[in-house]
C-alpha positions in Angstrom: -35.5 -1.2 3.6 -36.4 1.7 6.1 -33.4 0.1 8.4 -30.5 -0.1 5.6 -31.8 3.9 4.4 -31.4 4.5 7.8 -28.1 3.0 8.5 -26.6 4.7 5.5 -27.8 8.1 5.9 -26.6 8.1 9.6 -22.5 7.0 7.7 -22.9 9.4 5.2 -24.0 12.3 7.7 -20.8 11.3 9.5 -18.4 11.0 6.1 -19.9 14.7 5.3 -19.9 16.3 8.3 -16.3 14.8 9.1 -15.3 16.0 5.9 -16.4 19.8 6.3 -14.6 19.7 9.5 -11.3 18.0 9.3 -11.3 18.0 4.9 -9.1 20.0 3.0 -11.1 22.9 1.1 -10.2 21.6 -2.3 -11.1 18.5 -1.0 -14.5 19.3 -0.3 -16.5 17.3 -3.1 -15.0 14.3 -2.5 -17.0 11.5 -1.7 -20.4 13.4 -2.1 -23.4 11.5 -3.4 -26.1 13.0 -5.0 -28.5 10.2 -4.0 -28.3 10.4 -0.4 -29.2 14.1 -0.5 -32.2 12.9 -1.0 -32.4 11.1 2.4 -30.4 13.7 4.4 -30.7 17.7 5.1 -28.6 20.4 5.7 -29.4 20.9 9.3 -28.5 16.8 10.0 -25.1 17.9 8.6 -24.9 21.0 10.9 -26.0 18.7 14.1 -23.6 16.6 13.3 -20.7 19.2 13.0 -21.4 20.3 16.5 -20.9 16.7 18.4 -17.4 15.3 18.9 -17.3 12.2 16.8 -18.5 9.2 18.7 -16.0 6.5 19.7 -17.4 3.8 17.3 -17.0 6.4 14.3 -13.9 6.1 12.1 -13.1 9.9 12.5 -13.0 9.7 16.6 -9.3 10.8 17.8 -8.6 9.3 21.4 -6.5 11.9 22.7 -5.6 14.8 19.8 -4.1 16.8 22.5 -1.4 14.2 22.9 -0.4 13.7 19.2 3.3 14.1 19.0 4.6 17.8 18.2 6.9 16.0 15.6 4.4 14.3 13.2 5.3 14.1 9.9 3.1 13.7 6.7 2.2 10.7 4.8 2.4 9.8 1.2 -0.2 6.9 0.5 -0.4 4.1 -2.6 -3.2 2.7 -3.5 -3.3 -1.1 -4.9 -4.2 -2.3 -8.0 -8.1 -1.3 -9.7 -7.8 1.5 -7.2 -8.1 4.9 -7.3 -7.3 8.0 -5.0 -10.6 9.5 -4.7 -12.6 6.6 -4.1 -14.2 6.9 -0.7 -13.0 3.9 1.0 -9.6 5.2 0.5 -10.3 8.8 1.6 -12.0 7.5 4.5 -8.7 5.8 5.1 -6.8 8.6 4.5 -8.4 11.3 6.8 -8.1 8.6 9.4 -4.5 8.4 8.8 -4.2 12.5 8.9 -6.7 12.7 12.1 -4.5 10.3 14.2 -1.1 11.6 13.0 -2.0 15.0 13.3 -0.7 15.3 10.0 -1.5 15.5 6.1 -1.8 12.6 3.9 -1.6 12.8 0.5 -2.3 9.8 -2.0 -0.5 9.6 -4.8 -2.4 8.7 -8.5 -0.5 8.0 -11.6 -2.0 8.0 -15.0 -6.0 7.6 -15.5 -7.6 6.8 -12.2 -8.3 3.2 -11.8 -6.6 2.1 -15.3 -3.6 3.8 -14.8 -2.8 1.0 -12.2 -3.7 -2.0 -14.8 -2.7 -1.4 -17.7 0.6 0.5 -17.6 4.3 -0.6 -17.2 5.2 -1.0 -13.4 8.4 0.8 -13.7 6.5 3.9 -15.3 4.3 4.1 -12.4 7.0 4.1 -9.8 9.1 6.7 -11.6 6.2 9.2 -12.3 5.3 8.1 -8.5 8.6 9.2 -7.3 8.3 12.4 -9.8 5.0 13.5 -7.8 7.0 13.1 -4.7 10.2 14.7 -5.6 8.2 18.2 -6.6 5.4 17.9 -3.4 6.9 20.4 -1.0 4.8 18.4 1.2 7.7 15.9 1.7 10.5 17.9 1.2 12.1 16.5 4.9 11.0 13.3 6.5 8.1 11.8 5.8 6.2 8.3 6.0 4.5 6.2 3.3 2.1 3.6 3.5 1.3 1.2 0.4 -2.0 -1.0 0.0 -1.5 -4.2 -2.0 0.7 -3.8 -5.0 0.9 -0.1 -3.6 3.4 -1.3 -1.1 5.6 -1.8 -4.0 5.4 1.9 -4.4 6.2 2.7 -1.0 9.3 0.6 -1.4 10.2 2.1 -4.4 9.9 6.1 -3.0 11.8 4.7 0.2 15.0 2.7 -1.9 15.6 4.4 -5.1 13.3 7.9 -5.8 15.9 11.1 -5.7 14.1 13.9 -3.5 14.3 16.2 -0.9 13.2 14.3 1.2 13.2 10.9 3.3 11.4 8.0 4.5 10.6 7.7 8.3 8.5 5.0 8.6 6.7 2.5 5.7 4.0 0.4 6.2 2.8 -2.4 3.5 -0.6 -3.8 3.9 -0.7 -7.5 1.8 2.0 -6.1 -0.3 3.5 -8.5 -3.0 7.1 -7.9 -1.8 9.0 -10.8 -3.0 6.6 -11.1 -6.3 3.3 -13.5 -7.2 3.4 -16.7 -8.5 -0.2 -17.0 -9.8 -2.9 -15.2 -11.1 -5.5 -13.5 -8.4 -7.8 -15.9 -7.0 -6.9 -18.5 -8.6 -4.4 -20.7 -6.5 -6.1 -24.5 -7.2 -7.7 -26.8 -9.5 -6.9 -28.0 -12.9 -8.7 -24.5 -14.6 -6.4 -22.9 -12.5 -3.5 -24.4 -13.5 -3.8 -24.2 -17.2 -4.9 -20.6 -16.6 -1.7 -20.0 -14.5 0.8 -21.9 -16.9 -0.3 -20.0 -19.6 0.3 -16.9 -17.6 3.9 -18.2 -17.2 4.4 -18.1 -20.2 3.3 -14.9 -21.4 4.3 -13.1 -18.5 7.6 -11.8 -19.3 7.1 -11.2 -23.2 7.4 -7.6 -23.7 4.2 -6.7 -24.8 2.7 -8.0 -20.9 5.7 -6.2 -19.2 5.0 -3.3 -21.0 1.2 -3.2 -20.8 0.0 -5.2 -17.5 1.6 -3.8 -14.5 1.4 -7.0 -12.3 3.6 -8.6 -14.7 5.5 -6.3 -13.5 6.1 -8.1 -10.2 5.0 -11.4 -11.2 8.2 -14.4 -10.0 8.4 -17.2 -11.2 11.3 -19.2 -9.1 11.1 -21.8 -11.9 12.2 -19.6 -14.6 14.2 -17.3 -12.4 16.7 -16.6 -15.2 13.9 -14.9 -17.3 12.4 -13.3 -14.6 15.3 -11.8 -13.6 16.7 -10.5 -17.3 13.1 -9.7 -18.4 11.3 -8.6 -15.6 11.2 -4.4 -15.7 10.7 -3.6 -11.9 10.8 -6.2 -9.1 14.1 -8.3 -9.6 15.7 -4.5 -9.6 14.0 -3.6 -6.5 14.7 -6.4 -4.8 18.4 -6.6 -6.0 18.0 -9.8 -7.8 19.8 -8.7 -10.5 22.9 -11.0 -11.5 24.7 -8.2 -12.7 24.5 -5.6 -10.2 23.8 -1.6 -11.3 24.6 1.8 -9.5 21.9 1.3 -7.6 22.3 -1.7 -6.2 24.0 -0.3 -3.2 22.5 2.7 -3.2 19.1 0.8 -2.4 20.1 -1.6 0.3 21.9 1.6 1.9 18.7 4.0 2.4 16.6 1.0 2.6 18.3 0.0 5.8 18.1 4.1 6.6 14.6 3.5 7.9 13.5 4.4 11.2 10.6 1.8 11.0 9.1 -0.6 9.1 5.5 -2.5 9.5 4.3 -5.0 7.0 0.8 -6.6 7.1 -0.5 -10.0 5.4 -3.8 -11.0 5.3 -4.5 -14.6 6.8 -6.6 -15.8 4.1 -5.4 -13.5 1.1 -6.8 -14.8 -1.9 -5.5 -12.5 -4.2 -1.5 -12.4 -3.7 0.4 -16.2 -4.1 2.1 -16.7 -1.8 0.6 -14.7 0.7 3.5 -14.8 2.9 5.4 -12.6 0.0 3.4 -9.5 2.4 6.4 -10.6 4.7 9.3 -11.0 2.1 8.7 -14.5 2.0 9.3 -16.7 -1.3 8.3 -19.9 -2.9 11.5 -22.6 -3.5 11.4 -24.6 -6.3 9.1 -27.0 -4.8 6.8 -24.9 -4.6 7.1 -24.8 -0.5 6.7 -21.4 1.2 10.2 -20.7 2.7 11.5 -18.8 6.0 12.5 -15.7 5.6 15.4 -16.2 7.7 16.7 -19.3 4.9 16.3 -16.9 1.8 19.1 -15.9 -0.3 17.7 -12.5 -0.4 17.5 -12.4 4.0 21.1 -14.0 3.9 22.7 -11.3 1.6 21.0 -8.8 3.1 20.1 -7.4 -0.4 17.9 -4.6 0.2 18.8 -4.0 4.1 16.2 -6.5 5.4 18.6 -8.4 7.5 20.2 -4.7 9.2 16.4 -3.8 9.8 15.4 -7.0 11.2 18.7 -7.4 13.7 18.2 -3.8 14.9 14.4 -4.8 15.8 13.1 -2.0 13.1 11.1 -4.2 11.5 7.1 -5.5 12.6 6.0 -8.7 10.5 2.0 -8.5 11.5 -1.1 -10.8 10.6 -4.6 -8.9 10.4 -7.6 -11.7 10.2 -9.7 -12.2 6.4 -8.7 -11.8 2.7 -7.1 -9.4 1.0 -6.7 -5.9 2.3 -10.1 -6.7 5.1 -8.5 -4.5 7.3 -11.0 -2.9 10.1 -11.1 0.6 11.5 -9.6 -1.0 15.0 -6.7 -2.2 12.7 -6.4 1.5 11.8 -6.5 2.8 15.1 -4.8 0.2 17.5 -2.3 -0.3 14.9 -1.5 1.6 11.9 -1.7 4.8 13.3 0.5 4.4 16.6 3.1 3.1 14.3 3.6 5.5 12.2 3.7 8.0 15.0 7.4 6.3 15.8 
């Protein structure tokens, strides 16, 4: 017990003392927990302040000298159950500002936590593109990275939200890009497949595209003709859409604008099916996972991933573990130095 107190005072001295030192003032309560004040003092806090962060520690820059004079700030979105000022995420996020050398901001819509549940998935990316358009923060270029259903989000702000600004760079970390086919952790068994037809079923009924936001994204490649006249966000986004809008060519357009574009999936993700949909891949009607490269979607080019991928814009990357187990080297060694392009 003395060990784990021990261990968890010394992370917390660093969160707080990074914090103090690198946070935003209004920032400053984040993340604070009364219980470990118990534990730690003042003057640990001070001592801490006054050493360069340790290599091992998440808030250590290599070379902050050498971060490019043209950095740009970043616009982050969390997944789903999440919430902006959970500390997990701000760790992330003053990670993310530390190696850029510039801010981050993460962008919350509705009641933290709920409001990324139980909400209508097109909602969320309009008021999400709202919150961008009047942030002066990205009034000119700027990137945006999206965590799990997030990376939606990220899509969203970079194809269709009218701002000032632009996309530089997205990255997508297990982002369900070309939909889910079954409910979270649930991929096998016969429970699973009752649970799942049901869902199927339900799925695209008003009330559930109105009220659950995954629905929102859910594709069913067996019912394609529903999904696509019922579904309120992803068939648009993806330019699925039998009868093409004003928008359709506006999206594939600044889509393809990009300067860059990494996106992640997560070797044994358990809660996106297929987990390949991280890199725009899709089930067939057989339920096989399907090459990119054969997909109706690649082959019209329907968003711009085709352009993006010919011009070497694009970085399809596999981090080890389940569903958004990304590690502070992942951060570091990759995350970062990309969006410094």
């Amino acid at each position: 017990m003395t060990k784990w107190i021990e261990e968890k005072s010394s992370k917390y001295v660093a969160y707080e003392a990074a914090m103090r030192k690198f946070g935003q003032e209004q920032d400053a309560h984040k993340g604070k927990c009364p219980i470990m004040t118990w534990f730690v003092g003042e003057s640990d806090i001070q001592k801490e302040m006054a050493q360069q962060p340790a290599k091992g520690s998440p808030f250590y820059v290599e070379h902050p000298e050498d971060l490019a004079a043209t950095a740009v700030p970043t616009a982050m979105f969390h997944g789903f159950g999440d919430f902006c000022l959970q500390p997990g995420d701000i760790q992330f996020n003053d990670m993310i500002k530390r190696g850029t050398g510039a801010p981050v901001k993460c962008i919350e819509v509705g009641i933290p936590m709920v409001g990324s549940i139980i909400n209508n998935f097109e909602s969320i990316a309009q008021k999400s593109c709202q919150k961008i358009a009047n942030d002066k923060t990205f009034a000119g270029e700027f990137n945006v990275i999206g965590l799990s259903q997030g990376g939606l989000l990220a899509r969203y702000i970079a194809e269709e939200c009218d701002m000032p600004g632009k996309v530089r760079n997205i990255v997508t970390l297990g982002g369900p890009h070309m939909g889910v086919d079954a409910i979270p952790h649930c991929l096998s068994g016969t429970a699973c497949k009752i649970v799942n037809g049901i869902a199927k079923k339900l799925v695209y009924t008003d009330l559930a595209q109105d009220w659950i936001a995954p629905a929102g994204y859910f594709r069913d490649v067996n019912d394609f003709k529903v999904y696509e006249q019922k579904s309120v966000f992803l068939a648009a986004l993806n330019n699925e859409k039998t009868s093409a809008s004003a928008y359709s060519q506006l999206r594939a357009s600044k889509f393809a604008d990009i300067n860059a574009g990494l996106f992640v999936m997560f070797s044994d993700d358990t809660m996106i099916y297929p987990k390949e949909t991280a890199w725009f891949q899709s089930l067939n009607a057989k339920g096989e996972v399907m090459k990119l490269e054969d997909s109706d979607f690649y082959k019209n080019d329907s968003i711009g991933i085709k352009t993006l991928n010919e011009a070497g814009k694009l970085t399809f990357t596999q981090f080890k573990g389940d569903h958004l187990q990304f590690t502070t080297d992942d951060i570091k060694n990759t995350i970062i130095p990309f969006l410094k392009k």
